[in-house]
N, C-alpha and C positions, 0 to 999 in steps of 0.2 A: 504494500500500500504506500502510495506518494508520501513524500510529506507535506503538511499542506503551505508551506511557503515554497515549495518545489513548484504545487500546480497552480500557487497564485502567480508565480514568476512566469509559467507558461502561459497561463493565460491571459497575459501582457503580449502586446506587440513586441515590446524588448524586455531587454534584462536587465535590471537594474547594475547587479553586479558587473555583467562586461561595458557596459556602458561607462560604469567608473572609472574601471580599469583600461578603456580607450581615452577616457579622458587624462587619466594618469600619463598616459604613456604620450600623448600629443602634449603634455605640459611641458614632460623632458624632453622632448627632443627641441620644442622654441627654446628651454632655458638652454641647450647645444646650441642653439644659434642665435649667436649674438645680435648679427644682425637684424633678426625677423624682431627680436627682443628691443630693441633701439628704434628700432620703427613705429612699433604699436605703443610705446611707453616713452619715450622721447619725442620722437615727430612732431605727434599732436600739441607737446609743449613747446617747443621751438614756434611750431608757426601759429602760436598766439602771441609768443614774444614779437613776432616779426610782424603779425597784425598790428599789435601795440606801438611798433617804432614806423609801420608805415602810416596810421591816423597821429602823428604825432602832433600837438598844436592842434588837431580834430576832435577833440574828446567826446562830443557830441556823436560824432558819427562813429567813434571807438563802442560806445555805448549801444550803441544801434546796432553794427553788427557783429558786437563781439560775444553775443549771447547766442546769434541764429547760425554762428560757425560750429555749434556743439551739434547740431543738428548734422553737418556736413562733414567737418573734417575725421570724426569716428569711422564713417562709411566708407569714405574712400582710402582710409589706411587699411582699415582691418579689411577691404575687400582684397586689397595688393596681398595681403600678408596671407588669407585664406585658403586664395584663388592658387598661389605658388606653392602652398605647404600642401595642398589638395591634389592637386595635380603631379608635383612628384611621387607620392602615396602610390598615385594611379599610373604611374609611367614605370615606378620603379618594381610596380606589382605587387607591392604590401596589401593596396586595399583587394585586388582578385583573391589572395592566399589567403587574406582574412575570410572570406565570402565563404571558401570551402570548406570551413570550420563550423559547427552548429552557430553561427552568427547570425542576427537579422541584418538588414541593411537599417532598419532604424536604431539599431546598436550602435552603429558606425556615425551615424549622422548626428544623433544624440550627443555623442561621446564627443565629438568635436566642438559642439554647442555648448559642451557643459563648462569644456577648458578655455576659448576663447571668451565664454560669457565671464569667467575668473579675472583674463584679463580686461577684457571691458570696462570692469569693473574698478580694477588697478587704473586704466586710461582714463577714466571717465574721474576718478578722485582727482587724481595727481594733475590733470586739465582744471577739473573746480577750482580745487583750494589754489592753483599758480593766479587764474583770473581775477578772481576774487580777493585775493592777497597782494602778493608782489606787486601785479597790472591793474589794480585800483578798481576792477570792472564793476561797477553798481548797481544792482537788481533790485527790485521791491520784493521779488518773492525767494521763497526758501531756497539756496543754496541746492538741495539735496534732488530739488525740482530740475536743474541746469543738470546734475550728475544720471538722475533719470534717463533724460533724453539721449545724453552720450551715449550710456549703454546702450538706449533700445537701440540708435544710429549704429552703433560699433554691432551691434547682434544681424543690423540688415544688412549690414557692409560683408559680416562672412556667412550668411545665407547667398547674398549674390555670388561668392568667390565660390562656394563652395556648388551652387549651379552651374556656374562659370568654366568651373573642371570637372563639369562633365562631357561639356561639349570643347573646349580645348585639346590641342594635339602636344603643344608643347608651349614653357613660362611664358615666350613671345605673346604666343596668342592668349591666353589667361589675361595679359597686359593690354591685349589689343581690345579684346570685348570691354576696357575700361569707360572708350572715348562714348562707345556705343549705348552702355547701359547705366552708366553713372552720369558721366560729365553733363551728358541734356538735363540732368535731375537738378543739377549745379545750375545749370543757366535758366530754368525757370521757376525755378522753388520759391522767389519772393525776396529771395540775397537785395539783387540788384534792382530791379523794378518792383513793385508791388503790382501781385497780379491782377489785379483791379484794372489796372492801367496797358498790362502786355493787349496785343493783338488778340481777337476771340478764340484762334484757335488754339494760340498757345496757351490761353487760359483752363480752356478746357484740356487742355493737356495737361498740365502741371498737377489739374484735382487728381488724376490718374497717377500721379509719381509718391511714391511715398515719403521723399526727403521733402517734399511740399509742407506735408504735416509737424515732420521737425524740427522744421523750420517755424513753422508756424506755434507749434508748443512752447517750443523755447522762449518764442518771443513772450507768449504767455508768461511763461514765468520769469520772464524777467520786468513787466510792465505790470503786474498786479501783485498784490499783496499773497493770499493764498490760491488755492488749486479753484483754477476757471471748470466749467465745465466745457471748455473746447480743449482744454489743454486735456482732461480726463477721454475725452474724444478721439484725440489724434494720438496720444498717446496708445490706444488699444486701439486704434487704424492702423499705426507701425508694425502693433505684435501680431496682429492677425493678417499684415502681410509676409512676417520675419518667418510664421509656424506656415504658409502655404509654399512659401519659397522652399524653406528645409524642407516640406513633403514631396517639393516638386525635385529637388537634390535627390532625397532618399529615391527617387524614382531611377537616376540616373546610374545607380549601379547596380549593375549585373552582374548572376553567379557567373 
């Protein structure tokens, strides 16, 4: 007779335990690479200092956009850093040999989510408390609300990468799908024009991107006191496109 956390564990799509232990294991190989490590946890502080020294004498407009970049620059790091750690996985055949194993594929996809969502989480602090601090950045609402956004941003950034390598042959191309599914998200999120103002079709385009929203969050919480209910809004528009992207990942591999 089973035991019964044997057949609750079956009766899961995944496993809790390898799912850990995938998450374990994709933690050590970032802390082996330095550089993937200095990207996701550095970068994003860098270039808020270099927001900072480019509005300088701007402060007004420093304020402005230095809350709707937490929205953007988490996405487009951890999509580089996902898309390439993803992909060699699957080039160099780890993630096939895993497959042949009693694995799910949402083991695997899980397991990656659980460790980048770790660091997110490290990216998304260590970006708060620098703006906030050092960079003077002034919000009316809670801090914790700015670190929020980061992660969910940082969580869609390696759902794309991780979609991303499924359909790439090699880093180049991982690199290449950037311009294509990120970068438009950048140019009409509400950064630069307020989409009130874009052309009608880019407007309705932009409702359709999900950096629209956190962008739009962010601003939320940095222009009102506590949690809006648009900011509660786009905030669970982001996760419920973060979990269909990672279903749409877990699709792309095969025993």
């Amino acid at each position: 007779m089973l035991n019964p956390a044997v057949r609750r564990s079956r009766a899961l799509p995944f496993s809790p335990g390898i799912t850990t232990a995938t998450a374990g294991r994709v933690l050590l190989q970032i802390r082996r690479d330095r550089g993937s490590t200095a990207l996701m946890l550095v970068i994003p502080c860098m270039l808020m200092v270099l927001l900072k020294l480019v509005f300088h004498g701007a402060e007004d407009s420093f304020e402005r956009v230095g809350p709707q970049v937490f929205g953007i620059f988490p996405v487009i790091v951890m999509y580089l850093v996902a898309s390439v750690s993803t992909l060699r996985e699957r080039s160099t055949g780890t993630a096939e040999r895993l497959l042949t194993l009693p694995v799910q594929r949402l083991d695997i996809v899980l397991g990656y989510s659980l460790a980048f969502a770790f660091l997110a989480v490290l990216q998304a602090t260590l970006s708060t408390l620098l703006a906030i601090g050092p960079l003077g950045l002034d919000i009316k609402g809670p801090a914790v609300l700015l670190m929020v956004i980061a992660m969910l941003g940082a969580l869609l950034g390696l759902a794309l990468g991780l979609l991303a390598s499924g359909f790439a042959r090699n880093e180049f191309q991982a690199v290449q799908f950037l311009p294509a599914g990120v970068l438009p998200q950048f140019l009409v999120c509400g950064l630069f024009v307020p989409r009130e103002e874009m052309h009608g079709s880019l407007a309705a385009l932009a409702k359709v991107m999900p950096m629209t929203y956190a962008v739009q969050a962010a601003t939320q919480a940095a222009d009102h006191k506590g949690i809006t209910g648009i900011f509660v809004r786009d905030a669970l528009l982001i996760l419920l496109c973060v979990i269909g992207v990672l279903m749409a990942s877990a699709a792309t591999l095969k025993r």
